[in-house]
N, CA, C and O of each residue as an XYZ file, in Angstrom:
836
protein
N       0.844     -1.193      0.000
C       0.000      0.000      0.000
C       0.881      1.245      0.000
O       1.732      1.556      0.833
N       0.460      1.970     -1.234
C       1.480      3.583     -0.909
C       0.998      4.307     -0.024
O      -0.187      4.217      0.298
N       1.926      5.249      0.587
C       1.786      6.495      1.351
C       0.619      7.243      1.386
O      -0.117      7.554      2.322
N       0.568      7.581     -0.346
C      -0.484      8.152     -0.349
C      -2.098      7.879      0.237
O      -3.034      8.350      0.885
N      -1.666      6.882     -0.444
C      -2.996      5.586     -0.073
C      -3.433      6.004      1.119
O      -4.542      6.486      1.349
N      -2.398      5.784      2.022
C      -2.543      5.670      3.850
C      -2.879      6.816      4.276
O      -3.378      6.941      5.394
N      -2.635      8.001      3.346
C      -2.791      9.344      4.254
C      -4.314      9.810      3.712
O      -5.060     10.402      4.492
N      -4.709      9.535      2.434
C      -6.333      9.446      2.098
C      -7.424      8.809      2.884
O      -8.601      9.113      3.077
N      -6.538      7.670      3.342
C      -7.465      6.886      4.285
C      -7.688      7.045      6.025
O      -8.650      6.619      6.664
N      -6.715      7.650      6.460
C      -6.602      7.420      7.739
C      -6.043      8.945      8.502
O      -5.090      9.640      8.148
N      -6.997      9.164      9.654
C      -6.217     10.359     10.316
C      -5.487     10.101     11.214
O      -5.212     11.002     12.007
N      -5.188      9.391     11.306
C      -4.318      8.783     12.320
C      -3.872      7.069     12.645
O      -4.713      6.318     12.150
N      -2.971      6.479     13.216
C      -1.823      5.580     13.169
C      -1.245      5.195     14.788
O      -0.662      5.977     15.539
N      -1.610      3.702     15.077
C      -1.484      3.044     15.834
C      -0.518      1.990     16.166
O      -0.595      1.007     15.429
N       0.205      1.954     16.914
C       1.027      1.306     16.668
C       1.229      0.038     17.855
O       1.219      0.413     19.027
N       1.339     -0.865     17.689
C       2.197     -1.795     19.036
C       3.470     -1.570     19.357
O       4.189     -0.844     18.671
N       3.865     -2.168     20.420
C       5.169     -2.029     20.439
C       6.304     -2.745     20.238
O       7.193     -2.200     19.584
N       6.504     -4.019     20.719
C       6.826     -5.071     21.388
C       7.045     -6.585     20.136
O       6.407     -7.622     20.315
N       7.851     -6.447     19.162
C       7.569     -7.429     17.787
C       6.743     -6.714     17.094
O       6.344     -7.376     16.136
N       6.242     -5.542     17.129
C       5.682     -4.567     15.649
C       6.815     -3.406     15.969
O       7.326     -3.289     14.855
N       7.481     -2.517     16.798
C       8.384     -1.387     15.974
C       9.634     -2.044     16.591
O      10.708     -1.688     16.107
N       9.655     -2.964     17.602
C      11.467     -2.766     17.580
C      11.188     -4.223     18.259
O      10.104     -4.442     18.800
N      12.222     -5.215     18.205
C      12.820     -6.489     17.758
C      13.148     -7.113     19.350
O      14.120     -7.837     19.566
N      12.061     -6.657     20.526
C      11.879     -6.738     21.474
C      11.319     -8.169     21.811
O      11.898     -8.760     22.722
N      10.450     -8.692     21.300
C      10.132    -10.170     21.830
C      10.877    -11.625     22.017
O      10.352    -12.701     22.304
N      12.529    -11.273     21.719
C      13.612    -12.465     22.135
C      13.225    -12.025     23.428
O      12.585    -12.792     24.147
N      13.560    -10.783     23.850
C      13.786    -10.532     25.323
C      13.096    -10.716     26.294
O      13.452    -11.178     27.378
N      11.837    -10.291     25.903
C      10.698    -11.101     26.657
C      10.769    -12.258     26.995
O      10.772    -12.647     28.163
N      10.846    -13.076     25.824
C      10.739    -14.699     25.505
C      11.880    -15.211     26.558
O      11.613    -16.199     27.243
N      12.985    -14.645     26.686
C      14.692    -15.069     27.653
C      13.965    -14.928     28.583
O      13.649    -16.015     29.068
N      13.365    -13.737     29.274
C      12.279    -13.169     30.528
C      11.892    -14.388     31.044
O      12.406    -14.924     32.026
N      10.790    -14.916     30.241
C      10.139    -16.245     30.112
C      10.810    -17.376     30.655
O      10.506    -17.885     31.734
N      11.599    -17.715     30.008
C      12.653    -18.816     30.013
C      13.263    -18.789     31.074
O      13.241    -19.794     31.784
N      13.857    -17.824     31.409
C      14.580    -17.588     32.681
C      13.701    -18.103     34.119
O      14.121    -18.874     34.981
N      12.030    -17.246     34.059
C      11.598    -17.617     34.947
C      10.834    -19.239     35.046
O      10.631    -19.892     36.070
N      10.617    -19.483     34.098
C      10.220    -21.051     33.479
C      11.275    -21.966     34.569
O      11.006    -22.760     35.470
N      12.548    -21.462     34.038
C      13.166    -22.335     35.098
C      14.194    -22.554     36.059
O      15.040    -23.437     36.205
N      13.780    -21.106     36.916
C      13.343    -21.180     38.276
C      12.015    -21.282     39.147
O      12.017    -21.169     40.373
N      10.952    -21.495     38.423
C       9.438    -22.036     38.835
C       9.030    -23.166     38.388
O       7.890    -23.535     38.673
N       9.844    -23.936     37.616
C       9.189    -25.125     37.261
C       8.416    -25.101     36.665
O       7.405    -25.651     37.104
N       8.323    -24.353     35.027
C       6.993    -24.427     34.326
C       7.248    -24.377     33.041
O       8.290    -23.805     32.721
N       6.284    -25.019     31.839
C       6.674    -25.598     30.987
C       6.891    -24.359     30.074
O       6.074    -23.473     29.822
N       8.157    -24.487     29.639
C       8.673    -23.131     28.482
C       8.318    -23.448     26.905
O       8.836    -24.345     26.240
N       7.496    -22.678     26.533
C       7.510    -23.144     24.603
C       7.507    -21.692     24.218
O       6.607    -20.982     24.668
N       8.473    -21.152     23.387
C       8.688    -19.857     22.671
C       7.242    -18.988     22.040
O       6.721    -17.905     22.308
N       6.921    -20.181     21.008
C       5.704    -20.289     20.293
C       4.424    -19.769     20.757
O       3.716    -18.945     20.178
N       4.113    -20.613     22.379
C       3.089    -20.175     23.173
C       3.340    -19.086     23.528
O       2.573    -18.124     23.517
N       4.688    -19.124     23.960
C       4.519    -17.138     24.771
C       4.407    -16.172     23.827
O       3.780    -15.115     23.887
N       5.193    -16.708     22.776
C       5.361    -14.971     22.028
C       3.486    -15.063     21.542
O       2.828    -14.024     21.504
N       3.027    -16.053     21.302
C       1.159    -16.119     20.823
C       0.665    -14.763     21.824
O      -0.028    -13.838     21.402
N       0.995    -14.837     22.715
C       0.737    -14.116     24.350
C       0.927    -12.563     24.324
O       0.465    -11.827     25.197
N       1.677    -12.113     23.202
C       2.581    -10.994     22.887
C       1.275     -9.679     22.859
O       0.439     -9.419     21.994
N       1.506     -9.152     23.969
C       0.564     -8.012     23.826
C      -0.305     -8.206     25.218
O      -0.902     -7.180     25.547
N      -0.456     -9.176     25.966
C      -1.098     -9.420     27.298
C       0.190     -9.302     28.532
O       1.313     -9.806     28.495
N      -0.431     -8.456     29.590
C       0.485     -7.810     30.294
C       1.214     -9.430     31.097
O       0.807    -10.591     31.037
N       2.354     -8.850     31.765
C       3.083    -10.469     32.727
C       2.397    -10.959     33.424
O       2.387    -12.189     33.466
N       1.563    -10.214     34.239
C       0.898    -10.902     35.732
C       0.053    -11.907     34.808
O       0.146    -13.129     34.929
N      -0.879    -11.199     33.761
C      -1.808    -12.048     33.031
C      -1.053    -13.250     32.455
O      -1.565    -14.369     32.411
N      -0.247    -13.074     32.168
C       0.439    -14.353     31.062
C       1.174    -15.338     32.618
O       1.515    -16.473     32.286
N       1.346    -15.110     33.696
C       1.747    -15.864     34.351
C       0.258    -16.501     35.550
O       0.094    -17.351     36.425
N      -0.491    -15.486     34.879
C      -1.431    -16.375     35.732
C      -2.398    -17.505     34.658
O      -3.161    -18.314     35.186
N      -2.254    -17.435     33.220
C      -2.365    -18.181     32.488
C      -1.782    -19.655     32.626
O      -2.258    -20.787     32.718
N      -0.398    -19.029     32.593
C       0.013    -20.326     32.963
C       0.246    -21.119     34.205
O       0.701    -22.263     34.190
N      -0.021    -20.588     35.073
C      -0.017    -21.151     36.477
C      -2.062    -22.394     36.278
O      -2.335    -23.513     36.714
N      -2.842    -21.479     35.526
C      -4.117    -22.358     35.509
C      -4.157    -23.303     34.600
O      -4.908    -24.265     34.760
N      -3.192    -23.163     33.271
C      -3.322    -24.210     32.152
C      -2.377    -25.239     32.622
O      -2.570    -26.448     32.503
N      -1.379    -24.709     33.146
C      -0.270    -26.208     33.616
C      -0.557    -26.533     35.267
O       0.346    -26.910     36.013
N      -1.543    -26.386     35.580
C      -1.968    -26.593     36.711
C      -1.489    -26.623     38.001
O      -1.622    -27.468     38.886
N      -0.699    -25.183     37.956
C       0.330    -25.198     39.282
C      -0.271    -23.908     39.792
O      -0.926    -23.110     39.121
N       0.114    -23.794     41.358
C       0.215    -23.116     42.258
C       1.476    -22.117     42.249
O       2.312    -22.174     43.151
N       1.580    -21.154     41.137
C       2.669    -20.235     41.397
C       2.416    -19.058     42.208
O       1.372    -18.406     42.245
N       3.330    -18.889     42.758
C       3.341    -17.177     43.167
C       3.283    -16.234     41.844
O       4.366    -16.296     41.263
N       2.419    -15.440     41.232
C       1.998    -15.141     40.364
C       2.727    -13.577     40.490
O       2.709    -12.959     39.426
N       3.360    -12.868     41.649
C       3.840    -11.742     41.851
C       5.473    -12.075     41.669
O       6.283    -11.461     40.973
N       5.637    -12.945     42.301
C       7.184    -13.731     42.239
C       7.404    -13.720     40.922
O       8.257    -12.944     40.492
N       6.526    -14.762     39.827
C       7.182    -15.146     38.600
C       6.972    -14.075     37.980
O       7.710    -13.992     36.998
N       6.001    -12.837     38.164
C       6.073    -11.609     37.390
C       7.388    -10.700     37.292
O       8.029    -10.163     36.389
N       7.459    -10.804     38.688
C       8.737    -10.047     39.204
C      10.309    -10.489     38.626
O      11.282     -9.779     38.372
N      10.108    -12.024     38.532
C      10.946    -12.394     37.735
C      11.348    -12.191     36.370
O      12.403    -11.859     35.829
N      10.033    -12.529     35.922
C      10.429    -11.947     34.127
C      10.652    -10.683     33.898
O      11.338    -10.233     32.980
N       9.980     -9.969     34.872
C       9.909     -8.319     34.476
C      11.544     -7.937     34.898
O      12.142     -7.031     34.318
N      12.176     -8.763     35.993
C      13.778     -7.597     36.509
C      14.593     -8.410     35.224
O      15.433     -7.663     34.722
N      14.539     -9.729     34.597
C      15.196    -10.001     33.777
C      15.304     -8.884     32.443
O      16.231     -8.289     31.894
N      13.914     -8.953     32.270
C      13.296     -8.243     30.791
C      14.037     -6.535     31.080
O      14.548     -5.895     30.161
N      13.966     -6.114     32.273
C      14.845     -4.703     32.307
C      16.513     -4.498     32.492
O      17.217     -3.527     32.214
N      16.933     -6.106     33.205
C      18.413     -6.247     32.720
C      18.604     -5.894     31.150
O      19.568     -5.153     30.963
N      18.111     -6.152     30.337
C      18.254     -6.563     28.848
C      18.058     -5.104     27.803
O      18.772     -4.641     26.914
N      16.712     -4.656     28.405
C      15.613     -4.244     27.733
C      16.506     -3.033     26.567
O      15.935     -2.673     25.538
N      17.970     -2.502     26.933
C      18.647     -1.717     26.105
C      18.859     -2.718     25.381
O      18.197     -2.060     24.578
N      19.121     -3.670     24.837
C      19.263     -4.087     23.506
C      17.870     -4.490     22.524
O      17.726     -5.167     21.507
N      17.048     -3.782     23.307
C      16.066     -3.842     21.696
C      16.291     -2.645     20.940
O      16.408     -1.507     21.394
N      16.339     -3.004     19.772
C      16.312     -2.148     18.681
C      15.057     -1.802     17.922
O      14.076     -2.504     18.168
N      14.908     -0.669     16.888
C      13.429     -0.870     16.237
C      13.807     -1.519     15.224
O      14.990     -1.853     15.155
N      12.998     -1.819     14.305
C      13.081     -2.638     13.131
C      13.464     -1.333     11.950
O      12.810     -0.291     11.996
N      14.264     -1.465     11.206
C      14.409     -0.269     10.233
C      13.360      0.069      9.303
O      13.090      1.251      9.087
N      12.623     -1.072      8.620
C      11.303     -0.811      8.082
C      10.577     -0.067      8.405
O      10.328      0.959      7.771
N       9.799     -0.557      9.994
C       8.997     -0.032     11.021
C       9.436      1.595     11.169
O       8.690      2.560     11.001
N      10.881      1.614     11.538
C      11.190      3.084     11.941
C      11.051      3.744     10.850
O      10.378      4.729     11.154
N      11.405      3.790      9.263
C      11.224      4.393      8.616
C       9.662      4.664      8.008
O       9.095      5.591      7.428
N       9.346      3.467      8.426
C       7.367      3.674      7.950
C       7.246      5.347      8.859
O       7.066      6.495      8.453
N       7.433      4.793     10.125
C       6.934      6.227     11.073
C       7.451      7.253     11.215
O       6.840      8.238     11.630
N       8.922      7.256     10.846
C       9.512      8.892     10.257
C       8.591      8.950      8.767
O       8.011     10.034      8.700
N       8.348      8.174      7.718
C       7.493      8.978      6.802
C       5.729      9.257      7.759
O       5.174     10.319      7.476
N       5.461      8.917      8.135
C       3.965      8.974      8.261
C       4.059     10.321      9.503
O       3.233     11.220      9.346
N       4.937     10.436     10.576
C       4.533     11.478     11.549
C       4.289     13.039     11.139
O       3.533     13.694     11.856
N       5.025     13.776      9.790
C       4.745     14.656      9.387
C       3.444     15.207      9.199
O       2.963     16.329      9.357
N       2.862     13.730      8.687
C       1.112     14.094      7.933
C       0.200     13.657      9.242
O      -0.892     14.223      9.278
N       0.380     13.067      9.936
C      -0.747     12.379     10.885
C      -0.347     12.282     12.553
O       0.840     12.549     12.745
N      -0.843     12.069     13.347
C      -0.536     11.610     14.618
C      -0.572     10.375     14.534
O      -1.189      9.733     13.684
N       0.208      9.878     15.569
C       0.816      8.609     15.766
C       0.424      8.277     17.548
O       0.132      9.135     18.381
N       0.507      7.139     17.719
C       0.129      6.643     18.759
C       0.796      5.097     19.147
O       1.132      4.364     18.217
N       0.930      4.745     20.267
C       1.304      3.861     21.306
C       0.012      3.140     21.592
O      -1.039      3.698     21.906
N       0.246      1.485     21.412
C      -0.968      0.992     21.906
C      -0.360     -0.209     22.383
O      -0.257     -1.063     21.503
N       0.197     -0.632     23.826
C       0.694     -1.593     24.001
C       0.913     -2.603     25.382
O       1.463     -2.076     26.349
N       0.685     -3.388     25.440
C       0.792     -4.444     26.860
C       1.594     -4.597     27.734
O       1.482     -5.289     28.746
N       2.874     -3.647     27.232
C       4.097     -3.011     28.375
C       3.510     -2.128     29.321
O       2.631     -1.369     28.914
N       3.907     -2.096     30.725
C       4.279     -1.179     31.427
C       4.588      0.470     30.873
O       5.375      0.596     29.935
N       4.275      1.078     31.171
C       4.329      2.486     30.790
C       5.966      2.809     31.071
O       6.462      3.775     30.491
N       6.763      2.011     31.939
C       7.666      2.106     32.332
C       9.023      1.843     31.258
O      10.036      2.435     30.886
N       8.359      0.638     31.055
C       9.530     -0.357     30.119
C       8.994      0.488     28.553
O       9.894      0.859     27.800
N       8.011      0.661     28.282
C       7.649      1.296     26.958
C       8.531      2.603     26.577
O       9.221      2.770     25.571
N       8.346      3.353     27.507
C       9.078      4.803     27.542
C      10.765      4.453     27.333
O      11.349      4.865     26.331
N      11.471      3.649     28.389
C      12.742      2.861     27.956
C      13.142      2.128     26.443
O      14.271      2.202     25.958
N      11.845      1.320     25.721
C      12.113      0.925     24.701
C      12.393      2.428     23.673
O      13.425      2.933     23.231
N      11.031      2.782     23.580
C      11.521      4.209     22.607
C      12.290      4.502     22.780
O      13.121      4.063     21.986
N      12.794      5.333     23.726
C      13.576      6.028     23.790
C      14.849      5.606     23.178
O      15.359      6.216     22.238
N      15.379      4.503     23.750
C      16.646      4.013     23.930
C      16.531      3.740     21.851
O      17.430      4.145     21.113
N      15.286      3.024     21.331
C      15.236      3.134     19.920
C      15.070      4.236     19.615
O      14.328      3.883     18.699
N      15.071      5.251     19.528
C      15.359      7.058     18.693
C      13.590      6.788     18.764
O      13.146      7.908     18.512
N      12.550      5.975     18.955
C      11.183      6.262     18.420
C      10.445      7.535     19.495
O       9.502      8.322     19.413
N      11.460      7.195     20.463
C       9.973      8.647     21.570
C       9.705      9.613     20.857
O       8.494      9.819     20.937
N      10.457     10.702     19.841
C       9.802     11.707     19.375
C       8.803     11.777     18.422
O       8.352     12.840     17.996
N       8.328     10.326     17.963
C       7.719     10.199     16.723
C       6.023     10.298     17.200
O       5.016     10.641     16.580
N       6.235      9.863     18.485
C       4.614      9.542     19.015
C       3.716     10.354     19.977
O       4.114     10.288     21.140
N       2.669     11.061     19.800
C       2.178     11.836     20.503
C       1.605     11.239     21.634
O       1.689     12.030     22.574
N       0.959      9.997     22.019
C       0.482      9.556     22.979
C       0.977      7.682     22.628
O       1.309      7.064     21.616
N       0.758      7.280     24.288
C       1.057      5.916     24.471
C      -0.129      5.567     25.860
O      -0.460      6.358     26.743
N      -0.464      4.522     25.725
C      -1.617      3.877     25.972
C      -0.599      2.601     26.282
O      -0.053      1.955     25.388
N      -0.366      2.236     28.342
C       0.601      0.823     28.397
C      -0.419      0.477     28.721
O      -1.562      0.914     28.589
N       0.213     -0.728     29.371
C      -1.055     -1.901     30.788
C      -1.288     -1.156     31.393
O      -2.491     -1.290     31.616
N      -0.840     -0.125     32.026
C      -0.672      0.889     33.222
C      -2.522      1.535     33.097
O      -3.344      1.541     34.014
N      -2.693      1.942     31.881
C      -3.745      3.061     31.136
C      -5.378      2.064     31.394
O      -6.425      2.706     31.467
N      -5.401      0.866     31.483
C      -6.502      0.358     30.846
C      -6.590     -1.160     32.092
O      -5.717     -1.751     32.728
N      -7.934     -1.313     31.995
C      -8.129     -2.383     32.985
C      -8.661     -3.767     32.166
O      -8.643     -4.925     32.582
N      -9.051     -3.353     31.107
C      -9.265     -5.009     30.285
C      -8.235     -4.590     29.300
O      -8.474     -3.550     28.688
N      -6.856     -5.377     28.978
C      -6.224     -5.371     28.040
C      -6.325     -6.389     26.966
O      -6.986     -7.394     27.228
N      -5.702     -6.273     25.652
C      -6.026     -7.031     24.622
C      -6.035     -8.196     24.853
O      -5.458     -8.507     25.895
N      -6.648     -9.304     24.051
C      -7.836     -8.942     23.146
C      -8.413     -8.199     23.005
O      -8.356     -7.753     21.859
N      -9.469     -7.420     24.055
C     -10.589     -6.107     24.499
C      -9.694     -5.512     23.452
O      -8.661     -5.873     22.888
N     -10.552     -4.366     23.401
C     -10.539     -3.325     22.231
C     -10.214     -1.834     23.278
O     -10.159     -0.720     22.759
N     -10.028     -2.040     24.736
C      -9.553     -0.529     25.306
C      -8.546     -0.323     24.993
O      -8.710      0.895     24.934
N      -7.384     -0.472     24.666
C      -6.058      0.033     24.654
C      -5.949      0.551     23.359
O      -5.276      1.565     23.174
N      -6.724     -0.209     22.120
C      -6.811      0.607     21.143
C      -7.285      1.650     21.278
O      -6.557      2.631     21.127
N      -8.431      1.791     21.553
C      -9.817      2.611     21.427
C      -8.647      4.193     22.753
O      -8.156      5.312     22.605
N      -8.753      3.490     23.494
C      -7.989      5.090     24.348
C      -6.656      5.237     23.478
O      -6.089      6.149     24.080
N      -5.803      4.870     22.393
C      -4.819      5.445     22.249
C      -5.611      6.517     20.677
O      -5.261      7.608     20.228
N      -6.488      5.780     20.342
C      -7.139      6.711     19.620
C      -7.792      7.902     19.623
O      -7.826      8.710     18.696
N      -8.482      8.019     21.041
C      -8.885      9.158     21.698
C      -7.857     10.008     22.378
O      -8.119     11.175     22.666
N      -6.669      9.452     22.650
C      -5.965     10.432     22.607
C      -4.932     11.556     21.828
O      -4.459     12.640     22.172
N      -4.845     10.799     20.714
C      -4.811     11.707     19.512
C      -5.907     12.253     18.583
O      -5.851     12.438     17.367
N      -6.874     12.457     19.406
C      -8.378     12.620     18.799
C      -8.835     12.577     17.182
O      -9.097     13.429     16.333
N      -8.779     10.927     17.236
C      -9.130     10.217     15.820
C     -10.439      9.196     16.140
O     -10.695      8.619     17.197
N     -10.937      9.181     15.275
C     -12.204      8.483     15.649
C     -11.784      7.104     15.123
O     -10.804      7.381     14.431
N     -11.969      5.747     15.052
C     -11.746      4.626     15.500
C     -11.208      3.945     14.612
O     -10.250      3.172     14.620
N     -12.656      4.667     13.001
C     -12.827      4.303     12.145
C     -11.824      4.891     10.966
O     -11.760      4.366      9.854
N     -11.161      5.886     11.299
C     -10.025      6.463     11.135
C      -8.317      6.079     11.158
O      -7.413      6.527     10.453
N      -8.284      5.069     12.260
C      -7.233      4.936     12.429
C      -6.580      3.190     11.753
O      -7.076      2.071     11.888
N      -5.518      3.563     11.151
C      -4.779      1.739     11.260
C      -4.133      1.420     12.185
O      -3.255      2.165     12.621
N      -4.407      0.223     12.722
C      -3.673     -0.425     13.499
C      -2.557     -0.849     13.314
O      -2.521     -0.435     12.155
N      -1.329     -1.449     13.472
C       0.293     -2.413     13.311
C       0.088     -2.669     14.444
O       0.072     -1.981     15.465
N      -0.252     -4.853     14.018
C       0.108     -5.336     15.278
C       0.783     -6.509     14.506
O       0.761     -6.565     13.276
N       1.509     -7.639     15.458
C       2.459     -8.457     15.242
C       1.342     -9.699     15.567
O       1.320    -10.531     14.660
N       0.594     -9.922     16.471
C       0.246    -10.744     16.769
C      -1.360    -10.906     16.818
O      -2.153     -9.969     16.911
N      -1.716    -12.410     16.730
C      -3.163    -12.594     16.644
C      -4.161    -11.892     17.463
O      -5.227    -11.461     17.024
N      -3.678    -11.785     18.915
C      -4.067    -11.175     20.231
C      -4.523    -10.132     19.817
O      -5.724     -9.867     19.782
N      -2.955     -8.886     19.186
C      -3.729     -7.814     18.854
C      -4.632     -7.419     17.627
O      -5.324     -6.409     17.500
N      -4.462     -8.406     16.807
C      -5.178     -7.809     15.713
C      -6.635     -8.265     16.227
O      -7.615     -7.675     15.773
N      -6.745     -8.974     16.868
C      -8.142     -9.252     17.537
C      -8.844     -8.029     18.195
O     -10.001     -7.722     17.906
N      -8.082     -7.342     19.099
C      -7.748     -6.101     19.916
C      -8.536     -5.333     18.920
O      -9.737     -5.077     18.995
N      -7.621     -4.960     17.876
C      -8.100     -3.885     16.778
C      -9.474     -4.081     16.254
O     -10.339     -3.205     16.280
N      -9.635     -5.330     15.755
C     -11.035     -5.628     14.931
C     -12.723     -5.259     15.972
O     -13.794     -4.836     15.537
N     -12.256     -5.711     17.718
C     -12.636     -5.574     18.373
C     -13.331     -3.925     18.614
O     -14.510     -3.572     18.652
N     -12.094     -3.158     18.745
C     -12.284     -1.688     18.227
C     -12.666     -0.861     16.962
O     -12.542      0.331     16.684
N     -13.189     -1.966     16.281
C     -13.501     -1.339     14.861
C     -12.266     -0.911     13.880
O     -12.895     -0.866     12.823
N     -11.415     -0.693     13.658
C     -10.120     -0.372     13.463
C      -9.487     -1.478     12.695
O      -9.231     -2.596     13.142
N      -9.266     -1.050     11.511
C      -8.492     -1.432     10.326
C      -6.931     -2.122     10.705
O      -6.000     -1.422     11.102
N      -6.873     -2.979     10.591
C      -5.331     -3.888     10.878
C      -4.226     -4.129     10.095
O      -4.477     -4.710      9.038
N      -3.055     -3.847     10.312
C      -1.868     -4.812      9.444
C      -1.151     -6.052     10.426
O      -0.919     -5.997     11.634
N      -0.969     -6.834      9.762
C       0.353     -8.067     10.842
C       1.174     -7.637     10.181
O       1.207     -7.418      8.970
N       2.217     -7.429     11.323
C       3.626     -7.137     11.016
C       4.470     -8.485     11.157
O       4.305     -9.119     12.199
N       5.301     -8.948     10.265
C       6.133    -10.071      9.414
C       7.244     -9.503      9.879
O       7.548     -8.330      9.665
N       8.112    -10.556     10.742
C       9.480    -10.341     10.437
C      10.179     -8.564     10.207
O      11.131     -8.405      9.442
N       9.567     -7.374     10.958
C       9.739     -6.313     11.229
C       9.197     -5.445      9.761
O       9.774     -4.467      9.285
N       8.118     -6.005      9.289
C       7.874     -5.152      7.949
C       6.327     -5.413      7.974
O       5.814     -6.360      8.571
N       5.634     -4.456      7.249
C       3.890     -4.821      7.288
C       3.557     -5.589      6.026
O       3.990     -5.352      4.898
N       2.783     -6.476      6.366
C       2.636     -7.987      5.065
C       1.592     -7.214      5.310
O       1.105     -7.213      6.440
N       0.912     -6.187      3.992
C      -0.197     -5.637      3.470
C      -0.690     -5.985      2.764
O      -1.224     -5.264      1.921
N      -0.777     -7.786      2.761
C      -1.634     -9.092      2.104
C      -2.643     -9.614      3.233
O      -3.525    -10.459      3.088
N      -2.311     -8.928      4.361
C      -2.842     -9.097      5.980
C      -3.995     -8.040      6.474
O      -4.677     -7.851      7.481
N      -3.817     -7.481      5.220
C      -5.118     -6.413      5.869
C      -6.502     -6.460      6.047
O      -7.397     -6.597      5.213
N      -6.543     -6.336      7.172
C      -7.956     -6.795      7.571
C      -8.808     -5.208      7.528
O      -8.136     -4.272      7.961
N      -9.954     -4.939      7.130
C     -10.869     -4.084      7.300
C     -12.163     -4.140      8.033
O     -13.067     -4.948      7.819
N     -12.148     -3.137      8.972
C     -13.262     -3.183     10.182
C     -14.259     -3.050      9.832
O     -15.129     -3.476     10.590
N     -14.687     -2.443      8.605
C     -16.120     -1.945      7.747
C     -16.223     -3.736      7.375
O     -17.085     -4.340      8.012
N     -15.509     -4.421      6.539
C     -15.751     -5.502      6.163
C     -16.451     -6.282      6.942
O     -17.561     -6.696      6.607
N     -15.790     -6.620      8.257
C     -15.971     -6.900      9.357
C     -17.640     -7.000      9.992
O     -18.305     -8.018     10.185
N     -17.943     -5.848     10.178
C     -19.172     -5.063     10.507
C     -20.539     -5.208      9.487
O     -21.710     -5.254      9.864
N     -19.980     -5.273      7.929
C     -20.827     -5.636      7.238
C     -21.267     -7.257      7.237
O     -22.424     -7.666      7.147
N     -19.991     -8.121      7.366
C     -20.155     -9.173      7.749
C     -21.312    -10.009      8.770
O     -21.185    -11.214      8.988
């Protein structure tokens, strides 16, 4: 899809964070792993990164009910999360991704829509050159049902005051593009740090459906 295309269509631009702008979900996944085993719980890459976009406490209390254990659910959070901030300077953005959003911030507002901590989010940008590109960010911190639900979209949209139906989404994962469709809101999956715009899903379609 050209530029142009995108700026006819849309007043605004949503973004994930976390495996859609910068190359962050090994680190997570090590997070994972690390605490996997010191708690005794079954590690598969595959399953977690599926998970990509649901905050830690949630993804560890997932798995404490599907593998049927009794974890300390603050412990193993705490775990992945001090690993994931040992690290968290070596994510990078994806060069695709970064250059999509240096072309698009001139014409439109841009936005943060993501299952990080407000904490670790602000650290990723930054440390990737992306903080100046984005007018608002929407973490776990912002919202009390996170994706799937459609709040984290829907408030990062209202805060660059775009209406819903207005905005595209970039997400990496099934979770969020669920998220988006949920919110009415037009989707790309992001591939290997680039948007496979063979993936586009449309919310009107959707709705007419």
């Amino acid at each position: 899809m050209q530029i142009e295309d995108l700026l006819q269509k849309y007043d605004g631009f949503v973004f994930d964070l976390d495996g859609t702008l910068v190359d962050s979900m090994p680190l997570h996944l090590a997070g994972w792993k690390h605490a996997a085993a010191l708690y005794n719980f079954h590690y598969d890459a595959a399953w977690f990164y599926n998970l990509g976009g649901v905050p830690s406490r949630k993804i560890a209390k997932i798995v404490s009910e599907t593998q049927n254990l009794d974890l300390n659910l603050d412990a193993v959070t705490k775990t992945k999360s001090d690993y994931y901030q040992q690290v968290i300077a070596d994510a990078i953005a994806f060069p695709a991704m970064k250059e999509l959003v240096m072309t698009l911030f001139p014409h439109r507002p841009l936005a943060i829509g993501t299952g990080s901590i407000r904490t670790n989010a602000e650290i990723v940008l930054s440390n990737s050159g992306l903080r100046p590109y984005f007018r608002a960010i929407t973490a776990a911190d912002d919202v009390v049902h996170h994706k799937p639900n459609p709040d984290t979209f829907l408030l990062s949209a209202a805060k660059i005051s775009v209406k819903p139906s207005r905005c595209l989404v970039f997400e990496d994962t099934e979770i969020g593009i669920q998220a988006a469709q949920e919110a009415q809101m037009d989707c790309v999956l992001i591939r290997e740090g680039k948007p496979d715009w063979s993936t586009f899903t449309s919310a009107a379609a959707d709705t007419l459906a």
